[in-house]
N, C-alpha and C positions, 0 to 999 in steps of 0.2 A: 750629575753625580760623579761620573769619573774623571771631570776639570777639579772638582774639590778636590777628591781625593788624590791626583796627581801634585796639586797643590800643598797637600797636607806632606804628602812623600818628598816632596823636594826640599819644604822646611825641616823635617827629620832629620834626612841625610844631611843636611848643614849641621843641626844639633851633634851626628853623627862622626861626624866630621871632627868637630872643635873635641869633643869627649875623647877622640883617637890621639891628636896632638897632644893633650895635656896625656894620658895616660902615656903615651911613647917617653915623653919625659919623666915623667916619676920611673920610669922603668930602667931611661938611662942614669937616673941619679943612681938608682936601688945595684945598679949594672958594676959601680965604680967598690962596692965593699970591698968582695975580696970572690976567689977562683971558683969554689962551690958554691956563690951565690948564681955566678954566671951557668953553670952547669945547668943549674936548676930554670933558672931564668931562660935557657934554651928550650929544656923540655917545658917545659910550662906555655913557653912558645909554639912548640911540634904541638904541643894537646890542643892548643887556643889552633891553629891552622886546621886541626884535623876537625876539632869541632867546628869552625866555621866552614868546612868544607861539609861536613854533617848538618848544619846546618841548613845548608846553600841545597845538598841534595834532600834532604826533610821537603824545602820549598818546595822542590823542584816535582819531587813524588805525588806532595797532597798537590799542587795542579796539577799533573798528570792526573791524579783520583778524580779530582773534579773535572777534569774535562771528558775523562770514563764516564762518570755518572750523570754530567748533562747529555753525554750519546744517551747512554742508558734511559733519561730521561723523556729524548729525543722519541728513543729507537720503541718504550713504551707508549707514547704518543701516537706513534705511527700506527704501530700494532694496534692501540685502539682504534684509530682510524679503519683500519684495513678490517677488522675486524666486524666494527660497525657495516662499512662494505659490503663483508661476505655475508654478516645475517641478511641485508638489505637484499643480496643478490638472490639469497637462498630465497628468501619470503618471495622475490618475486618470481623465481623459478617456481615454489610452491604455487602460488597465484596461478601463474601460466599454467602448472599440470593442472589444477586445479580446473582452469575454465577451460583445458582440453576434455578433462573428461567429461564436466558439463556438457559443453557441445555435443560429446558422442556419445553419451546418455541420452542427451534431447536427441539429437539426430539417432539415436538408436528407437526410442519412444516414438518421434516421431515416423521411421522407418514401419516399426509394428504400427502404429497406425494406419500408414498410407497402405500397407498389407492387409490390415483389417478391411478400411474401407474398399482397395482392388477387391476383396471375399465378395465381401459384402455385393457389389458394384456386378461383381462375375454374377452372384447370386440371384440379383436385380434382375438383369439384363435376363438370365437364364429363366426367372419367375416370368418377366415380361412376355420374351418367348412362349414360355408355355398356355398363357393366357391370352394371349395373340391368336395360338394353334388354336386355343377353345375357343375364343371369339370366331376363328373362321369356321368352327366346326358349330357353335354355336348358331353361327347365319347363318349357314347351309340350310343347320336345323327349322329355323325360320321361316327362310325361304322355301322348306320342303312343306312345314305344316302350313303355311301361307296357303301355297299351293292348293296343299288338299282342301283348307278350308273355304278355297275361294269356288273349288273345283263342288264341292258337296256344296257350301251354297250356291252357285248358280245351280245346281240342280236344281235345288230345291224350289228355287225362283223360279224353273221351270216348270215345277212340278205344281207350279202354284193353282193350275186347273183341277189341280186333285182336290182343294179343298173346298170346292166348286158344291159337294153335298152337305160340308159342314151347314151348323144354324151360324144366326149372324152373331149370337153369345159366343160360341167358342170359336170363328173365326176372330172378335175381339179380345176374349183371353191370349190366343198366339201371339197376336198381333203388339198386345200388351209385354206378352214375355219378349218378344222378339226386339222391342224398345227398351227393354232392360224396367219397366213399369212394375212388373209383378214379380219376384223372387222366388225359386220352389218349382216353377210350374215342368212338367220335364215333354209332357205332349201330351197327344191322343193317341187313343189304344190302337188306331189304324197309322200313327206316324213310328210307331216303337215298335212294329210287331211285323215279321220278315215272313213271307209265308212262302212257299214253291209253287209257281205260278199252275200246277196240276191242281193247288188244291186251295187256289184262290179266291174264285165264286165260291167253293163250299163253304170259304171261312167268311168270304161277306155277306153272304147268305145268314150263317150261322150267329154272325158276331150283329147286323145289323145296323142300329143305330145306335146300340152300345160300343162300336167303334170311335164313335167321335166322342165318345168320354174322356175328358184330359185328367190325368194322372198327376199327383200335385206329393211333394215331399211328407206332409201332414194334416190333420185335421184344421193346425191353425192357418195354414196358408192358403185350405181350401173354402176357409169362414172372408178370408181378408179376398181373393179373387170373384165368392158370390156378393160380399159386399161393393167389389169393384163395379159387378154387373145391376147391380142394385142402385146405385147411387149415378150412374151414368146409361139408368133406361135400357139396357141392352138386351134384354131377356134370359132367359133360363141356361143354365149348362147341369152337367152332369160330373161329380168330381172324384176321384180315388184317393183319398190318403194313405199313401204305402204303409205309414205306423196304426192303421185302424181295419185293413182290408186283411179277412179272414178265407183261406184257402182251405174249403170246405173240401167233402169224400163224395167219388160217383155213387147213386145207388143201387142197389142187385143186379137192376131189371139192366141199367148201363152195364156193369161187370160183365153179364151174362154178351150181352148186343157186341160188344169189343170183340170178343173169342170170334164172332163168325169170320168162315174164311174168305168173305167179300166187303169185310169191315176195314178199315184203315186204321183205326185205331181211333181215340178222341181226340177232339178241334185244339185242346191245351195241346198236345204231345205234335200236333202237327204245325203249329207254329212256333218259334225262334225268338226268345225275348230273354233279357237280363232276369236272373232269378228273382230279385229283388221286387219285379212286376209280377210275380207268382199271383197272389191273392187279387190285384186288378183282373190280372186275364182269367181269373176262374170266375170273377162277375160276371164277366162278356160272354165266355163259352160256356163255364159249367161245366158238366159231363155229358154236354152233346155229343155225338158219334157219329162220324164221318164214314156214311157207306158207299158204294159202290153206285147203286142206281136204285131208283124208285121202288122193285119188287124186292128188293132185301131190306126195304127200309117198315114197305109195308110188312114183313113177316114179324117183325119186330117191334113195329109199332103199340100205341099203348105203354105209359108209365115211361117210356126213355122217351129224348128228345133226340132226331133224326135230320140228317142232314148229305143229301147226294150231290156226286160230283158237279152233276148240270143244276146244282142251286137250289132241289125242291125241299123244302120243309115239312118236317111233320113234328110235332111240338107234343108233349108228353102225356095232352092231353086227349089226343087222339086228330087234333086238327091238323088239316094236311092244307098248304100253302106253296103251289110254284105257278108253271107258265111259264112265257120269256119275261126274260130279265128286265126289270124298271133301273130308273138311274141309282146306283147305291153307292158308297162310299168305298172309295179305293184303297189297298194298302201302299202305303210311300215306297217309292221305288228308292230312298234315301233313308240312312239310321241313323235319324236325329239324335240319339243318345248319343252318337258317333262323332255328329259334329259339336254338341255340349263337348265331348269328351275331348276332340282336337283343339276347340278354343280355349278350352281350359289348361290345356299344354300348352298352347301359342302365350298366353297369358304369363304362364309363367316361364317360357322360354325365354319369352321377351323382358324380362323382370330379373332374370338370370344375366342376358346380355345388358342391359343398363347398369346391373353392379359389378358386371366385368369391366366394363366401361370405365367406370366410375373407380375400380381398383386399379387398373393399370394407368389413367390419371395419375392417383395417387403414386404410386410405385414411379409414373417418370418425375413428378415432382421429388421425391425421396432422390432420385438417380442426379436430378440437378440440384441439390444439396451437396451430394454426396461430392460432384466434380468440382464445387467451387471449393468442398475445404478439403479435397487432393491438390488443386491447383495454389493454396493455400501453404499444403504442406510440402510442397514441390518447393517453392520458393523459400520456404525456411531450411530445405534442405541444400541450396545453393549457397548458403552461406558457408564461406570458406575459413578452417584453421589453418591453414600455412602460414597467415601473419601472426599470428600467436606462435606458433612453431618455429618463426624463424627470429622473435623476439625471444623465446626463452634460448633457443641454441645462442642467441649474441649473452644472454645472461649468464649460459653456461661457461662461454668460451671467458666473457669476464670475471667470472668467480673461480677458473682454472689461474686465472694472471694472477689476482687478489691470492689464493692460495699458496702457488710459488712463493709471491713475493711476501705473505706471514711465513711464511716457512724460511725462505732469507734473512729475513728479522730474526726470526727468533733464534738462527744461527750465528748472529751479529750477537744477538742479547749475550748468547752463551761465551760467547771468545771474548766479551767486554766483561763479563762477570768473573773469568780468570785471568782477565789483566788485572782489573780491581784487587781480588783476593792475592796475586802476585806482588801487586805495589803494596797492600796493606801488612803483605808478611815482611817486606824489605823495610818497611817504618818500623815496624815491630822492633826488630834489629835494631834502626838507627836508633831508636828510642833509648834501645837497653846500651849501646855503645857510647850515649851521651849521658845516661847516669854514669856510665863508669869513669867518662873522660872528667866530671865536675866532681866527682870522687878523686880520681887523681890528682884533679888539677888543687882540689882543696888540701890534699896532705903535702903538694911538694909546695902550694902557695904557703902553709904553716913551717916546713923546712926554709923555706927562704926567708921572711919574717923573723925570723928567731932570729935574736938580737940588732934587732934595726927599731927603729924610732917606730912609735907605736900610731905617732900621726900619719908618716906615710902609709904605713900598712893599711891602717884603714883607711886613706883619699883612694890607696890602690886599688881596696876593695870595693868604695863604692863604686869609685872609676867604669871597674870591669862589669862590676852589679848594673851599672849604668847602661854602660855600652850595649852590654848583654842585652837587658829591654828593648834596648833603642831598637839593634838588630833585627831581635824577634818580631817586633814591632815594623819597622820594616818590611822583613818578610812575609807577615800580617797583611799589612798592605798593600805587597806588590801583589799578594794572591787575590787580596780581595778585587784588586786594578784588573788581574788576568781573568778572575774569572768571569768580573761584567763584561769585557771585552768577550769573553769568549761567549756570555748569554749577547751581547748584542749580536755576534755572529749568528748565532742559533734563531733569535729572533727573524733576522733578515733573512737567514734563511728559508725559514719558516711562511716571513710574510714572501716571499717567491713561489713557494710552494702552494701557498693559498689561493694568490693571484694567479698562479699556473688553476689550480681547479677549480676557479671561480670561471675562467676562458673557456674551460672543456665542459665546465656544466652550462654555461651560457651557450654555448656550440650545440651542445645534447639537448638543450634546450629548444634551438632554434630548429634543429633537425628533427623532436618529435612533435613542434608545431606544426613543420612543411608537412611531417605525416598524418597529425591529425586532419590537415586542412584535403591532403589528397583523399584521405579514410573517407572523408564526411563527403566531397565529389563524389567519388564513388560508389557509397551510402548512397546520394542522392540520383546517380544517375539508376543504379538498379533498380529504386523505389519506383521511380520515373518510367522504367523499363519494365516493371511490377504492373504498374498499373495498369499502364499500356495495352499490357496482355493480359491484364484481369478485365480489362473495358473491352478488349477485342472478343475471350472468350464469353463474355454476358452476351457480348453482340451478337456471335455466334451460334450462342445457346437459345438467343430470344429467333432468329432465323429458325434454328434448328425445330424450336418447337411451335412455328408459326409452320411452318412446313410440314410437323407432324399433324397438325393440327387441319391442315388442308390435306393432308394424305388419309385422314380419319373420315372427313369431311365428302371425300370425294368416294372413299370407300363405300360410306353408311350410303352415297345419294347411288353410286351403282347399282350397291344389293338393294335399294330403291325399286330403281326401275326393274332389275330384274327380277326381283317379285310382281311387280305390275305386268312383265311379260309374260311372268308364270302364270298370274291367274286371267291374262288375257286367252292366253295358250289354252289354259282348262277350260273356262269358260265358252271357247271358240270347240272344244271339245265334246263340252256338254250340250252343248248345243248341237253339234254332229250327231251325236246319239240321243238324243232325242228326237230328234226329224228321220233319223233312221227306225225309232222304233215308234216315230208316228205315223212312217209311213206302212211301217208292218201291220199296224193296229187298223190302219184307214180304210180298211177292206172289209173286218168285222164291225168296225164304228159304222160304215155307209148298210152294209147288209139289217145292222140292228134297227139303222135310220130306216132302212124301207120297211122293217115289220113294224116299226111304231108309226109311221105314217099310212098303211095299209088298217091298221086299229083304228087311229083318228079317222078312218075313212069308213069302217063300219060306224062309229058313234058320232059319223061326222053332223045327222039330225039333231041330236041331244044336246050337242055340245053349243051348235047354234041357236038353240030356243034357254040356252043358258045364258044368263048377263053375268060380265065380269065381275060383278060386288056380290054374286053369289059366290062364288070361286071361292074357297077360303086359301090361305096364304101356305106355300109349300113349308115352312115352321111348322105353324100352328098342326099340319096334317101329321109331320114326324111327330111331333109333340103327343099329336091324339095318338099315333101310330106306336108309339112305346109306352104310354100309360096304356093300353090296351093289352102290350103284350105283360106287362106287370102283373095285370089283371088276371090275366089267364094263367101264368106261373101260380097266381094265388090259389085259383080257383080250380088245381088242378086235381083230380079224383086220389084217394091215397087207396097205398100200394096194400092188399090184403096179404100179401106173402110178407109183408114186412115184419109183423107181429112171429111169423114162423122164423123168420129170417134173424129176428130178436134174440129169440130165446136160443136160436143153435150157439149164435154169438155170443150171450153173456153163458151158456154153458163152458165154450170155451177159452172163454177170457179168467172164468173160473180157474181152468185146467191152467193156463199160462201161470196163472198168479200163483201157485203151488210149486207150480214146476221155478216159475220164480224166486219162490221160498227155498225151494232145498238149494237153490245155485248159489245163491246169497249165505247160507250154512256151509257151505262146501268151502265156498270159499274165504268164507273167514277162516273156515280148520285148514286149509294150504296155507294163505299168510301164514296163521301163525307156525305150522310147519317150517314154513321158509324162513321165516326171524329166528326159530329156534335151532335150525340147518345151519345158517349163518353167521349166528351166534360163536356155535359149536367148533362151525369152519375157521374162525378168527380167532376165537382163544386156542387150537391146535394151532394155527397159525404161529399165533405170540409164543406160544409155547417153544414150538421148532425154531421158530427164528429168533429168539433170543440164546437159545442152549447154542446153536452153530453161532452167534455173534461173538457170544462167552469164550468158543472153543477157538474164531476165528483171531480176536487179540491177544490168546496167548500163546496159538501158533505163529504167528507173526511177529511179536515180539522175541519166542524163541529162536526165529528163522535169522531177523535181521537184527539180531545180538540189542536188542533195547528202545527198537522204534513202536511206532502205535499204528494197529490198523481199527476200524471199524464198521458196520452195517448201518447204514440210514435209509428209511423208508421216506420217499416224496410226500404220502399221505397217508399218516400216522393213523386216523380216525376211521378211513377207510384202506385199507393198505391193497386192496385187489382193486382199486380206482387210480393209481400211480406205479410209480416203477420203484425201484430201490437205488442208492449210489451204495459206491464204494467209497470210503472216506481211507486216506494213509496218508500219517507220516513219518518217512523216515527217518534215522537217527539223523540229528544234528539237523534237520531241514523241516520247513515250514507242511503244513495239512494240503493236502492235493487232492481233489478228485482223481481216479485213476486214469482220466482220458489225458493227466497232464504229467504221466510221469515218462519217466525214461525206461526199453524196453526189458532190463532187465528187474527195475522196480515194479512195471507190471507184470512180470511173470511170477518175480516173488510172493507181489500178493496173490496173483491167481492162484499159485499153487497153494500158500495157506488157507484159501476159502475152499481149495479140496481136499484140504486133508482135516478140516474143520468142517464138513459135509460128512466125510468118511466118518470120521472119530463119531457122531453125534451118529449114522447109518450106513456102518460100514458094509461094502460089495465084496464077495471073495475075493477077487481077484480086479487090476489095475493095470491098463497098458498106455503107456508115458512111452509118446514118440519127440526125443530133443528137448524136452523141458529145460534144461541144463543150456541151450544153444546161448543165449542172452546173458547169462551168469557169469561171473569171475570165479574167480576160483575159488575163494573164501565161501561165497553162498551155493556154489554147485554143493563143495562140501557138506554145507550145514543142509540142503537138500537129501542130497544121498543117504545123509546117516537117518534124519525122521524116516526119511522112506525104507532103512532097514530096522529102525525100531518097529515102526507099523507092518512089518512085513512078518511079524511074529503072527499076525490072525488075519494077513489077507496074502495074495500071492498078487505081487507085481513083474510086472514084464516092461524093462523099459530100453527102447533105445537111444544107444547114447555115445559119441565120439569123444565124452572127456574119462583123462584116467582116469584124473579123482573120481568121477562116478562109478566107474567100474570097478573101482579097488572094492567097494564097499557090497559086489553081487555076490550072490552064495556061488550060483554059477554064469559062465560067460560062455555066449557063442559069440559066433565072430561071421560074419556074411563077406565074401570076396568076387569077385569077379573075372572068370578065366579069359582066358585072351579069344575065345568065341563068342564071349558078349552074355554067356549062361553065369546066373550067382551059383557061389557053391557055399553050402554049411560048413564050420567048421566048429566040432562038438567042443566042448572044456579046455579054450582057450588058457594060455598061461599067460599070467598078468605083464609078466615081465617082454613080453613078445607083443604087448599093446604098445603102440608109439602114442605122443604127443601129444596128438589130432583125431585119435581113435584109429588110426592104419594099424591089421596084423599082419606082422610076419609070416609068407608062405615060401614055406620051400627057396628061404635064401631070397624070397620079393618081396612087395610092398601090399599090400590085400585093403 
């Protein structure tokens, strides 16, 4: 395009050329008229020079313009450029603050977290402890009931010759409960029943073979234990059901027999048994009575059933039964109820430590959750923003460059904007000086014409007309020549400028490759180094709890064995005492043994002219031996004093029932007395304490210029079963309880609740020491003056170190202190001689 047009410009100026030749000639013909054509023909000349010099600077301006407004067009280019830039920068500057704060939101989040769970963790550990302490306190526990119970039964396994008089029926009910067989059964009357060995024989004497009676929870368990015996041949027992055994009354003839003063009292009251066996053991004993010896038994005898210390009986029939002692049934030297009652705590002690057990499992499984997602939150807190930090500070630092250099530009823009508006006011100009000059040039070309050949004039005009174009035409061209040359400049510069940022983004390129590539090593080696120690700490953790688990292991098998020590230890103990109290016994056992073998040696004839299959079986003799005594209880003679004994008693159950009656009167008319007392008391109540509540918010209100006080009762319904609050609040501030206010807010309100007590039951007279201490001076004020309105119908006495209070007294003393340490009075102080602080002037001092 600029070979044509140079082309075009060269064929021009030749056209230009030839039209100049021929015009010089017509000019010098026109030259030759006459003196005023030449004159003219000069100036005409001067105008044609000035305008082609106007001309020539016309070119020369509008390229200048146009090389202004391709900067301009340039220097807009840029600016978008740079502009595009700085958004570019700013976004990712936004971006970067963006994913810092992210980060330190998570990393804050996760922070609370990893806090929560340390709580938590403290918590654990702290819970762990504690149930640890109980676990130890728990086995103790264990090991201590263990103990006893290994300690009570080996007694008992001792004691197992005791049950030596049982029948072989209730040796197999034991035997059954003792195998867990039978349910309910709780023993025999001789294993529950604790008697003082003074009064031993009298009670197995007394109690007999209704001793071995077993005591059973109900009537149903005592159907299901005879069935037991029924169904596997074992013979007879005797049973108690606690829900069906009735605890019958001694009668007269006993009442009377108790009082004497060689009596012990009755066989129930002298033996030791759970209340619960009440109604059993009055099967066994009755109202037998436990006397002294034989001759106070017999003074008594008849109608009471008798029983002395050396074992003799005498039964209420008048049958008298002793001699030495036969074999009888012993009371247990062990309170079976005692060991139901420890295996029943063992039971559940041990049932307590399994779900301790079993919790603090649980709790350290929780404790190893809890470290794998701290261990978790650790490592997502190791993740570092300093590479974010240090990409946005380079963003920053490049959107500082980018800024200058818009701000450079657009100082370019503006000094190319009044070069422009400069060169377009100078064309302005040339414009208006080239209308004038073809103004001029046409009136002195019409002066020169005038009278010359009218073909030349017009060859000359079109000549000029000619030229003129050509010219313009020309300068047309050479601009249009300068300006592509000057866009091919701008271009090439351009493409320089490209290829420059195509190098630096290909560099920036290549440099946040090398960085993503180091990012992702080091990504990988942490992950790597993550695991590492996520595998070491499992490994850790599976040691840690294979260890606790052998520490548990090793624990439980110790308190093991040393449980097995304990009740080897008892065991070895009970056996001690027992060979020590067999050998105490072994002296009266051999003495009894030579009087029954001295017996078998009187009946030693009889006995051998007896064959064995006559013998009937030591059962079957008990057996006869307590139906017999049945029999006689049956058959016993009735009491003839009881008919008298009747009638004194329903006389006076009469008098009770009366005396019953008016108490039952009486005390209906007190209740209601007392509800109508009550009553009375609560509505005086309401009464008084709503008139002072009334009196109390509008002293209060009056005091503290517009705030609220009030009275609230805890329990409204009952009001003498709670206490009362005091409710205030003052101006401008929220309702408080008074325990919450500031010390001059509670004195304000204490003081309105006395002077709202007063007003509602005023006292003569009121002595106020310092009320006013806590006050400012606006509410000492508002103080002082109610306490000198109310002082109209009471007399107060108060003291007080503020003026303001003082100003407001009818009169003032004033108390000082002489320099002997003695106060001294001083009568109708003058107001003006009070300081500050409450100090009076004495005598030129300070009082």
């Amino acid at each position: 395009e600029i070979k044509n047009l140079v082309s075009s410009i060269s064929q021009k100026e030749r056209e230009r050329d030839g039209i100049e030749k021929e015009l010089k000639e017509l000019r010098e013909s026109l030259k030759e008229s006459d003196k005023v054509s030449m004159e003219l023909s000069k100036e005409l000349a001067k105008l044609r020079k000035e305008y082609d010099d106007l001309i020539q600077r016309k070119h020369e301006l509008n390229l200048e313009r146009e090389r202004e407004r391709s900067k301009m067009d340039t220097l807009k280019s840029k600016l978008s450029e740079l502009e595009k830039t700085r958004e570019t920068y700013e976004t990712e500057i936004k971006d970067a603050n963006w994913r810092i704060e992210e980060v330190k939101k998570e990393r804050n989040r996760t922070i609370k977290r990893k806090e929560h769970l340390e709580r938590k963790l403290f918590e654990k550990r702290k819970e762990e402890a504690e149930l640890n302490q109980q676990l130890r306190e728990i086995n103790l526990a264990v090991r201590r009931l263990e103990g006893e119970y290994a300690r009570l039964k080996a007694e008992i396994d001792a004691n197992e010759s005791m049950r030596k008089g049982y029948t072989t029926a209730v040796l197999k009910i034991l035997e059954a409960r003792d195998k867990g067989e039978l349910k309910g059964i709780h023993g025999t009357v001789a294993e529950l029943a604790r008697v003082d060995p003074k009064y031993e024989m009298a009670m197995q004497i007394a109690g007999g073979n209704r001793l071995q009676a077993i005591i059973v929870d109900d009537d149903e368990v005592a159907a299901e234990a005879i069935e037991y015996l029924r169904r596997h041949n074992l013979g007879r027992a005797t049973f108690l059901p606690l829900n069906k055994m009735i605890v019958g009354k001694p009668r007269a003839k006993a009442l009377l027999a108790v009082e004497d003063e060689k009596s012990h009292g009755f066989a129930m009251d002298l033996v030791s048994f759970k209340k619960e066996y009440e109604g059993a053991f009055w099967y066994v004993f009755g109202d037998t009575v436990v006397v002294e010896d034989l001759y106070t038994a017999r003074k008594w005898m008849g109608g009471v059933r008798l029983v002395t210390l050396k074992g003799d009986l005498i039964e209420a029939s008048g049958a008298m039964i002793g001699g030495s002692t036969e074999k009888v049934i012993s009371f247990s030297q062990v309170d079976r109820s005692k060991l139901d009652e420890i295996e029943d705590k063992l039971g559940k002690t041990v049932e307590a430590r399994d779900s301790l057990i079993e919790k603090i499992e649980s709790i350290r499984k929780e404790m190893e959750e809890m470290l794998k997602e701290k261990a978790e939150i650790e490592g997502k807190l190791s993740v570092d923003i300093t590479e974010i930090e240090t990409r946005k500070r380079e963003f920053e630092a490049k959107l500082d460059v980018v800024m200058k250099e818009i701000e450079k530009k657009t100082g370019e823009m503006k000094e190319i904007e009044e070069r422009v508006k400069t060169i377009e006011s100078e064309l302005d100009g040339i414009e208006k000086r080239l209308e004038e000059i073809n103004r001029l040039k046409e009136e002195k070309g019409k002066l020169l014409v005038r009278g010359k050949k009218e073909e030349m004039v017009e060859k000359l005009k079109e000549l000029e007309e000619s030229l003129l174009g050509m010219k313009e035409e020309l300068v047309s061209m050479n601009g249009e020549l300068e300006t592509l040359k000057k866009k091919r400049t701008l271009l090439e510069t351009k493409r320089e400028e490209m290829e420059s940022r195509i190098r630096e983004i290909e560099k920036e390129l290549k440099e946040n490759e090398e960085a993503v590539r180091e990012l992702k090593a080091k990504k990988d080696k942490q992950v790597e180094e993550m695991e590492t120690l996520i595998s070491l700490e499992t490994t850790q953790s599976t040691k840690l709890k294979g260890l606790s688990e052998e520490k548990d292991r090793i624990y439980r098998e110790m308190v093991r064995m040393e449980t097995e020590m304990d009740k080897i230890s008892t065991r070895i103990e009970s056996y001690v005492d027992l060979i020590s109290r067999a050998k105490y016994r072994l002296s009266t056992v051999e003495d009894a043994l030579k009087e029954v073998e001295k017996e078998m040696e009187r009946y030693r004839d009889i006995i051998e002219n007896i064959s064995e299959k006559e013998i009937p079986s030591l059962d079957s003799l008990m057996e006869s031996l307590r139906l017999t005594e049945e029999n006689m209880h049956e058959l016993e003679p009735v009491n003839m004093r009881a008919l008298e004994e009747y009638e004194h008693q329903e006389e006076r159950k009469k008098k009770l029932e009366e005396d019953i009656k008016k108490l039952r009167e009486q005390k209906r008319d007190l209740n209601r007395v007392a509800k109508e007392i009550a009553k009375r008391k609560k509505d005086r109540f309401f009464e008084v304490f709503n008139e002072i509540n009334d009196n109390f918010r509008d002293i209060y209100a009056e005091l503290s210029g517009g705030g609220e006080a009030y009275l609230e009762l805890e329990n409204r319904d009952d009001p003498f079963a709670g206490g009362m609050n005091i409710k205030v609040r003052p101006k401008g501030k929220k309702v408080h309880n008074i325990s919450a206010l500031s010390g001059g807010e509670k004195s304000m309100a204490s003081l309105a609740l006395i002077f709202a007590i007063q007003r509602y039951d005023p006292s003569p007279f009121y002595v106020l020491d310092e009320i006013d201490m806590y006050l400012d001076n606006i509410n000492a004020e508002a103080v002082s003056r109610m306490i000198k309105e109310n002082s109209s119908y009471a007399q107060f006495i108060l003291i007080s170190l503020r003026k303001v209070t003082l100003k407001e007294a009818d009169h003032i003393y004033g108390v000082t202190m002489r320099e002997d340490g003695i106060s001294e009075i001083i009568g109708a102080v003058d107001l003006s001689a009070i300081g500050p602080h409450g100090e009076v002037s004495v005598g030129g001092g300070r009082g």
